[in-house]
C-alpha positions in Angstrom: -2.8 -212.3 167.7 1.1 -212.4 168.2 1.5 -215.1 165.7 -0.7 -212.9 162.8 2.0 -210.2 164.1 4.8 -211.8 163.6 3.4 -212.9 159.8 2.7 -210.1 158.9 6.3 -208.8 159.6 7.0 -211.5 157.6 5.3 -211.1 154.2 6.5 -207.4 154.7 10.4 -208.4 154.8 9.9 -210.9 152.1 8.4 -208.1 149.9 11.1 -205.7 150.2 13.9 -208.3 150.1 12.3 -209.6 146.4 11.8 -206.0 145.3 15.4 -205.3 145.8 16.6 -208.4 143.8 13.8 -207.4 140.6 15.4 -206.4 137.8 15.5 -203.2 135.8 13.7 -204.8 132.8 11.1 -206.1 134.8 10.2 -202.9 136.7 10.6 -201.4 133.0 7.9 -203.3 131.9 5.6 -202.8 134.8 6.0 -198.8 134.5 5.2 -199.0 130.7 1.9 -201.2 131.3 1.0 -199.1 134.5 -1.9 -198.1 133.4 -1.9 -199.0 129.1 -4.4 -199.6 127.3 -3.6 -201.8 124.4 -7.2 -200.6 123.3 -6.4 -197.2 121.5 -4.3 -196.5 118.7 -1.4 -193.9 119.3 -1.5 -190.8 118.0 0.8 -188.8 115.6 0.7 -185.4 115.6 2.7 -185.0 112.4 0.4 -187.0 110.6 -2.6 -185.4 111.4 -3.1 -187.6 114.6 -3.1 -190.4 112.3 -1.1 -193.2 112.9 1.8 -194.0 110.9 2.3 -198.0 110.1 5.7 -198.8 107.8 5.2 -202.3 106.5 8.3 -204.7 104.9 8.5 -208.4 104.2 11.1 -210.7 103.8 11.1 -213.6 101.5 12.3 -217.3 102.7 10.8 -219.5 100.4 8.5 -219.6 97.5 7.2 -223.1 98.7 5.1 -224.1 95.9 3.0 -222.5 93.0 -0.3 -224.9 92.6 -2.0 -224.1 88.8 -5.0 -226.7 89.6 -6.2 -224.7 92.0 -4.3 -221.2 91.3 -2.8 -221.0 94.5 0.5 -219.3 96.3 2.3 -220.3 99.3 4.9 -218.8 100.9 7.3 -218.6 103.6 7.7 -214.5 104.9 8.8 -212.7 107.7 6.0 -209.0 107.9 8.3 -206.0 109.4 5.8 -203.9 111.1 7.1 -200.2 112.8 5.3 -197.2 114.1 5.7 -194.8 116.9 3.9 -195.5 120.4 4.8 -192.4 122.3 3.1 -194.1 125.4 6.4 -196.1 125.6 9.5 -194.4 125.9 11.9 -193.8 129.1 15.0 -192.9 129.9 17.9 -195.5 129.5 19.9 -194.1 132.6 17.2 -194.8 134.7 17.0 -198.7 133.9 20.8 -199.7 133.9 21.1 -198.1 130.0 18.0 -200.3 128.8 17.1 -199.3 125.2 15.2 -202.2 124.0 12.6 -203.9 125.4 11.0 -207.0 124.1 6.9 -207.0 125.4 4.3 -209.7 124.2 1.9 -208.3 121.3 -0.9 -208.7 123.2 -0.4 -206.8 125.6 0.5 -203.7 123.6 -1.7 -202.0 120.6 -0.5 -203.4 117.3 -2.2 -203.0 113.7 -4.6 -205.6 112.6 -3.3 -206.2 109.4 -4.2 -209.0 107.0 -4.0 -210.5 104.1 -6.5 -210.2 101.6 -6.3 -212.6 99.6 -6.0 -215.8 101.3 -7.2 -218.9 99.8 -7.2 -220.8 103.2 -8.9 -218.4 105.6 -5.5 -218.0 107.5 -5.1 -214.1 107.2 -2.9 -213.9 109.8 0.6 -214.3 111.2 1.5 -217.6 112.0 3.9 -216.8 115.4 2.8 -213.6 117.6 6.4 -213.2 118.9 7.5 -210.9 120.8 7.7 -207.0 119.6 10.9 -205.0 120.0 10.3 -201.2 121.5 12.9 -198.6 121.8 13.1 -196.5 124.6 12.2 -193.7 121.9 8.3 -195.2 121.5 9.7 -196.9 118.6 8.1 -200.3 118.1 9.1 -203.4 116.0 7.3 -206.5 115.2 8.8 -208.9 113.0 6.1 -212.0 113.0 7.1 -215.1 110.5 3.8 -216.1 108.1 2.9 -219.3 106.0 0.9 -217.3 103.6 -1.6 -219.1 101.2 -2.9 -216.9 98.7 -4.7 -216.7 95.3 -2.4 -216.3 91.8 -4.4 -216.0 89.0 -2.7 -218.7 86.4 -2.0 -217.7 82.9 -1.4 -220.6 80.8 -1.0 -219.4 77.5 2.5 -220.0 77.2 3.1 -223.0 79.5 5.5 -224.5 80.2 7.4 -221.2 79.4 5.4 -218.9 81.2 5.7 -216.1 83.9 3.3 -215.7 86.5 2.8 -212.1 88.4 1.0 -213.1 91.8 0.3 -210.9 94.7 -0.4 -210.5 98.1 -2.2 -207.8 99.1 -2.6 -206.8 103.1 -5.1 -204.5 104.8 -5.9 -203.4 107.8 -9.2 -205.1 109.3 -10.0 -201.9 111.9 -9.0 -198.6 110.7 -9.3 -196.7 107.1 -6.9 -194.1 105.7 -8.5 -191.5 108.0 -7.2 -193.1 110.8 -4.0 -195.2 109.8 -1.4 -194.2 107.2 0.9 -196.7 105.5 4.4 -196.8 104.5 7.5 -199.1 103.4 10.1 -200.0 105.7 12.5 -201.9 102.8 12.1 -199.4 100.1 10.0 -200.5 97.4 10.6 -204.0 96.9 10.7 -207.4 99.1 13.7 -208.4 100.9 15.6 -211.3 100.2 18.7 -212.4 102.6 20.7 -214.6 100.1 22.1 -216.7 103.3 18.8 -217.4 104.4 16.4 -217.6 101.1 15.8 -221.3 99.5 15.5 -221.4 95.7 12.4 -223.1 94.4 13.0 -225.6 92.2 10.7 -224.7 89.2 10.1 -220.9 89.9 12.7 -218.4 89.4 11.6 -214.3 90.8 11.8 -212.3 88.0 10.7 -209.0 90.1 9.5 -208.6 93.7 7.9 -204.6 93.7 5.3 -203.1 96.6 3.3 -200.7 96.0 0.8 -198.6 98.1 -2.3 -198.6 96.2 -5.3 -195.9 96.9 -9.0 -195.8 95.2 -9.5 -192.1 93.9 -13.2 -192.8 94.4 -12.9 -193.8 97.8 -10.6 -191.8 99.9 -10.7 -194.1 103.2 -9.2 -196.9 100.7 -5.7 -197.4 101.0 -3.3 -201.5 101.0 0.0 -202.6 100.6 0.6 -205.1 97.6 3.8 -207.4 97.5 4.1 -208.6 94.1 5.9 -211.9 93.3 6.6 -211.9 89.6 8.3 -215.3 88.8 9.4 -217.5 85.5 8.6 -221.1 85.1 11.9 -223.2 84.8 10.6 -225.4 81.9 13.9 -228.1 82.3 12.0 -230.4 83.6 9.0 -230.3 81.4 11.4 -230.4 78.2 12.5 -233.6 79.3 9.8 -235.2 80.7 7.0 -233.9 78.4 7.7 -231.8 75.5 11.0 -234.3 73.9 8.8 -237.8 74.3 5.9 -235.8 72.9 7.7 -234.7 70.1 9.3 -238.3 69.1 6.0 -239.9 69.7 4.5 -237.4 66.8 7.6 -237.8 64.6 6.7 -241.4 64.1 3.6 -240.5 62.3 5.7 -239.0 59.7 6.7 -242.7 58.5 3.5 -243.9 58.3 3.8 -242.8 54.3 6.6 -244.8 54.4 5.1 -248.0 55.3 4.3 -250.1 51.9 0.8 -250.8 51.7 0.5 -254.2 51.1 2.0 -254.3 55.0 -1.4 -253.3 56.3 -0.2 -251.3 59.2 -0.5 -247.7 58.0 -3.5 -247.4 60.2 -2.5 -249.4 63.0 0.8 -247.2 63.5 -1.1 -244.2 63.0 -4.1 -245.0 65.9 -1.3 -246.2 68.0 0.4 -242.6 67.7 -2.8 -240.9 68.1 -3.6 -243.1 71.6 -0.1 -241.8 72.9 -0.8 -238.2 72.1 -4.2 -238.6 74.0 -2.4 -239.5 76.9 -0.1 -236.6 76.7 -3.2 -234.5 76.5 -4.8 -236.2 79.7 -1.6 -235.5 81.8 -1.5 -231.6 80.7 -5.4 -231.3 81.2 -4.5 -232.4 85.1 -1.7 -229.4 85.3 -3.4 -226.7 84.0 -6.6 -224.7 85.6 -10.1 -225.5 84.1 -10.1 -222.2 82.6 -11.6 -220.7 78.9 -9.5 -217.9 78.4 -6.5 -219.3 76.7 -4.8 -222.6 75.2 -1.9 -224.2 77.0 1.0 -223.8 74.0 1.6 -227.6 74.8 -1.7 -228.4 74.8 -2.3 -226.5 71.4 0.4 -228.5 69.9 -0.7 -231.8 70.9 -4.1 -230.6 69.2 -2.4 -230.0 66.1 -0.3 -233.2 66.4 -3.3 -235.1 66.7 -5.6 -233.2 63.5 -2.1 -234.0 61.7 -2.5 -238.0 62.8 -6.2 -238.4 61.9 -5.5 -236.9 58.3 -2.3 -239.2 58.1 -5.4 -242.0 59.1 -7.3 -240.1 56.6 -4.4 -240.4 53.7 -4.1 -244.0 54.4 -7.2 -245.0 53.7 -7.1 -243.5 50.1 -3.8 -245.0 49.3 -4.8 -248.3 50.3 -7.6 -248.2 47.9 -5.6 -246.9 45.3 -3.2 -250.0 45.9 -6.0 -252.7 45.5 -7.0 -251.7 42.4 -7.5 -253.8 39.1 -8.5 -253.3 35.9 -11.5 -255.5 36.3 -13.0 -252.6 39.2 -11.4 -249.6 37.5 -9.8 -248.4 34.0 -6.9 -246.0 34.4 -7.1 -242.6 32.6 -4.6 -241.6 30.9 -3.8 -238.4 32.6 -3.2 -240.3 36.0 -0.1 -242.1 34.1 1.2 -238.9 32.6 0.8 -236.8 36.3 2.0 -239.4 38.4 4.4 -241.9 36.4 5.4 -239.1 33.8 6.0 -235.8 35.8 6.1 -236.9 39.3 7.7 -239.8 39.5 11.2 -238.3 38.1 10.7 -235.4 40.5 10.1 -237.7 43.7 12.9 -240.2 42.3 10.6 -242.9 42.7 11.2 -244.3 38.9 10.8 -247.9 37.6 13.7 -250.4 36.9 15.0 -250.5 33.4 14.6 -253.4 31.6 18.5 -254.1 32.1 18.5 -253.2 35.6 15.7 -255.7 36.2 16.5 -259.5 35.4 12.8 -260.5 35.8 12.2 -258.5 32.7 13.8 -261.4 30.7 11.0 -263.6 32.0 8.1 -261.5 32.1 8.3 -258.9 29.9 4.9 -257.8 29.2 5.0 -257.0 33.0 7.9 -254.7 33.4 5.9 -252.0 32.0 8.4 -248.2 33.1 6.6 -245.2 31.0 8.6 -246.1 27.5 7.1 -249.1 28.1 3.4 -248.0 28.4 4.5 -246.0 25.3 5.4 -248.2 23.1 2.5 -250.7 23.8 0.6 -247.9 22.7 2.3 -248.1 19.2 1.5 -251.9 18.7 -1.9 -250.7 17.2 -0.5 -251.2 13.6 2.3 -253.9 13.6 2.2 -257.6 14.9 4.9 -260.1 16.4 7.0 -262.5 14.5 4.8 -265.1 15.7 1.6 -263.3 14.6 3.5 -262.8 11.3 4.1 -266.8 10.9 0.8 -267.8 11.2 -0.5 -265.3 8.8 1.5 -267.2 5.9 0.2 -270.5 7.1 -3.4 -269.1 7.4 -4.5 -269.7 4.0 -2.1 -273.2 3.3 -4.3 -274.2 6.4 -7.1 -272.7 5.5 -7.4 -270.9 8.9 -9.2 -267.5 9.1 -8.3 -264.8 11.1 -9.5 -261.4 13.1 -7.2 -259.1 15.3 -8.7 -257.1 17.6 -7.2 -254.1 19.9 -7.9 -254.2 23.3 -7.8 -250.8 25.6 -3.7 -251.6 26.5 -3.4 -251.4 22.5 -2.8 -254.8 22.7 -3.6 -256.7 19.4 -5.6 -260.0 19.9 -5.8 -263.0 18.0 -8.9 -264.6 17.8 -7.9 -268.0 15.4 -11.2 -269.9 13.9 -11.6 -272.6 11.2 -13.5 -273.5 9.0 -15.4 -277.1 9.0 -12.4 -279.2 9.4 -10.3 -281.4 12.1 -8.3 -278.7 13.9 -11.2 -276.8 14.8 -11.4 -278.1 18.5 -7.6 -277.5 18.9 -7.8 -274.2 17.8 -9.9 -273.1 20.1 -8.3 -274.5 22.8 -5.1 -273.4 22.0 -7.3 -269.5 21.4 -8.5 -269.9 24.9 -5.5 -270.7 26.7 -3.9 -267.8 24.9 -6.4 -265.2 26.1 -6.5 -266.5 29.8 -2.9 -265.8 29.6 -3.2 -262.7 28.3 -6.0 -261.4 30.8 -3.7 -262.4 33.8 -1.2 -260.6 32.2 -2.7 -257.7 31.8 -4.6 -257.7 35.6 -1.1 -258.6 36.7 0.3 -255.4 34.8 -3.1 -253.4 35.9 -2.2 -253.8 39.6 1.1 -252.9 39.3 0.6 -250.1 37.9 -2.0 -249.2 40.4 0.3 -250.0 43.1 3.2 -248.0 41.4 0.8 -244.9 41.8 0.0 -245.7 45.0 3.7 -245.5 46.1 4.2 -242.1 44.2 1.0 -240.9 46.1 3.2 -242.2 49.4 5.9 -240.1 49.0 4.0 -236.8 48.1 2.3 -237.3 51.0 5.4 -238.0 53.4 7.2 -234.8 52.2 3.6 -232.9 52.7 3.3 -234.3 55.9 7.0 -234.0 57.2 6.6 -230.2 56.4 3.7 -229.8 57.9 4.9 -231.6 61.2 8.2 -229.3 60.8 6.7 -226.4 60.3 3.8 -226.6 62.9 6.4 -227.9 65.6 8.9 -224.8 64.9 5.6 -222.5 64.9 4.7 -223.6 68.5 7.8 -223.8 70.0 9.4 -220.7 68.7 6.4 -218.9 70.3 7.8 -219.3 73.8 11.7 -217.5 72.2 9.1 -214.3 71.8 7.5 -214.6 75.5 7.6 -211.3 77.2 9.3 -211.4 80.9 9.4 -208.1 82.7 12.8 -207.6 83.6 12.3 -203.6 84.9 
């Protein structure tokens, strides 16, 4: 019994001697959570005993903007004040304490969340600690990694602007009970010493708003809006400049003479690289119906552009292998293409005295006043033809001249029963052979010379086109709205 005495006396001292070394902030604390309960909400008389919640948030980083799967995160401190009137004291009485720093728990704080979250993380990420006044003023200021939904619009990318939004409720009360309000004014706070640029977003405009349903009066949330502008530098170089140099080669598929028998290889080979550009864009943008990527429209038209090119090809190439023993030319296909169109496009034939294989073969060289005069040889005959005429009847050769379709005149030699009948023929045989390569010769190139002409129409079409269609897109994104106010 003396020993439990003498204990006794002991826990007694010991409780006195640590309640004279406790500090003021400690038995602060204990008076304001004598008796609290973090349960009920405080009341504001001013406000109709509703309770008055001013929200803020301050922007750190705009981490990354995912278009796959429409998707936000960020990097935010939420500024949350209202009035407790549960906690206030008098500053004298605690060695001048007027801020106290109390775990959220164990005060009443507004469950407020964020809407919109794409991960199921409506929350803050930290509960720190929350700052009250000695005036029931309290202050929470908890960091958050936000995710949230950003519905993409890709009609303009890679020069777009997005407008994406977080939107925060409270999960307990309605309007009836809890009141909002803005504690930055209305628009997002950004510290320049602490904010970190993001590398291919730029904000445009950061408004709040407190939005209310007129059909629903118990309806009331905050909305932080994050309106930001792609930084397209990085897509210029590494998508939009190759893309554009990869379709500029399909201009010079005209240019390629046909006997090479590549215009088709060049132009699949363009239309493969293109494809490729179109796979890597499809794995940017969302799987979405309501508009074209203005990249991914171009590439489209780059591509319809290629297949005609393919298209265009095919038709010269057949024009090229022509002959006269598979087709006869008309005559106004020489006096469109080789008459008119061939001074305009400055595609015209050698002269005769430009040319030194005119000298050899001359029926070959055939240029327009060539064509034209071999169309005048109906009614005269050559020196040689002239000869033989006045040895015809000393020999007693016969003779018949017949005009082909060149307006050629052929000479078809025959005798009558005598020795140089065998000879004659001969010599009338060789002569025509000669005369038919000579003209299927001449028939091809002519062919070929419209197939050339029909090359360069088709290059200047085609380089227009690809001009035009390029400035069209790309002059779109000069006209892009961004909303500066």
């Amino acid at each position: 019994l003396h020993t439990g005495f003498i204990l006794l006396v002991l826990a007694a001292s010991a409780a006195s001697v640590l309640s004279e070394f406790q500090s003021s902030e400690s038995r602060l604390m204990k008076r304001l959570l004598n008796g609290y309960n973090n349960q009920f909400r405080p009341y504001n008389v001013e406000y109709e005993n509703k309770t008055l919640v001013s929200m803020g948030m301050t922007l750190s980083q705009i981490i990354s903007v995912k278009e796959k799967s429409q998707e936000l995160t960020t990097s935010v401190y939420m500024t949350f004040d209202w009035v407790d009137n549960r906690f206030s004291w008098d500053p004298e009485e605690y060695e001048g304490i007027t801020i106290i720093r109390i775990p959220p728990y164990a005060i009443w704080s507004p469950r407020i969340v964020l809407q919109n979250s794409i991960d199921g993380n409506f929350d803050v990420s930290v509960p720190v600690m929350a700052l009250i006044k000695y005036t029931g003023e309290v202050q929470w200021i908890p960091p958050g990694l936000y995710k949230s939904t950003c519905t993409i619009v890709v009609a303009l990318f890679p020069f777009d602007w997005q407008n994406c939004t977080m939107v925060f409720r409270s999960a307990t009360y309605d309007r009836s009970e809890m009141e909002f309000g803005l504690s930055y004014g209305d628009s997002i706070y950004v510290d320049p010493e602490a904010f970190k640029e993001n590398g291919e977003w730029k904000i445009v405009q950061r408004p709040v708003r407190i939005n209310s349903d007129s059909s629903d009066p118990t309806y009331q949330d905050v909305t932080f809006y994050l309106i930001i502008r792609r930084k397209p530098q990085f897509y210029v170089i590494n998508l939009i400049i190759p893309c554009i140099l990869m379709s500029s080669l399909s201009c010079f598929v005209f240019y390629l003479p046909s006997v090479s028998c590549e215009k088709m290889t060049l132009s699949i080979s363009v239309l493969l690289g293109e494809t490729v550009f179109l796979f890597l864009i499809a794995q940017r943008v969302p799987e979405t119906s309501l508009a074209v990527p203005l990249i991914a429209g171009y590439l489209l038209f780059v591509m319809i552009l290629v297949i005609i090119s393919v298209i265009s090809s095919v038709v010269v190439c057949n024009v090229h292998y022509r002959s006269n023993t598979t087709h006869s030319m008309p005559d106004w296909v020489v006096w469109f293409f080789m008459e008119k169109l061939a001074p305009i496009l400055r595609v015209e034939r050698p002269s005769e005295e430009e040319s030194g294989a005119c000298s050899a073969r001359p029926r070959r060289c055939s240029s327009v006043s060539a064509r034209k005069a071999m169309r005048q040889r109906k009614e005269w005959k050559s020196p040689s033809e002239i000869m033989f005429d006045h040895q015809a009847s000393r020999l007693g050769f016969r003779r018949r001249h017949v005009v082909n379709h060149y307006g050629m005149t052929e000479v078809n030699v025959a005798s009558p029963e005598n020795d140089f009948e065998p000879a004659a023929e001969s010599i009338n045989y060789i002569a025509n052979q000669l005369k038919e390569e000579n003209d299927s010769a001449q028939s091809k190139d002519d062919w070929g010379y419209v197939a050339l002409i029909l090359d360069r129409i088709l290059l200047w079409i085609y380089f227009a086109a690809f001009s035009l269609g390029t400035l069209f897109f790309f002059l779109q994104s000069t006209f892009a709205y961004y909303p500066e106010q």
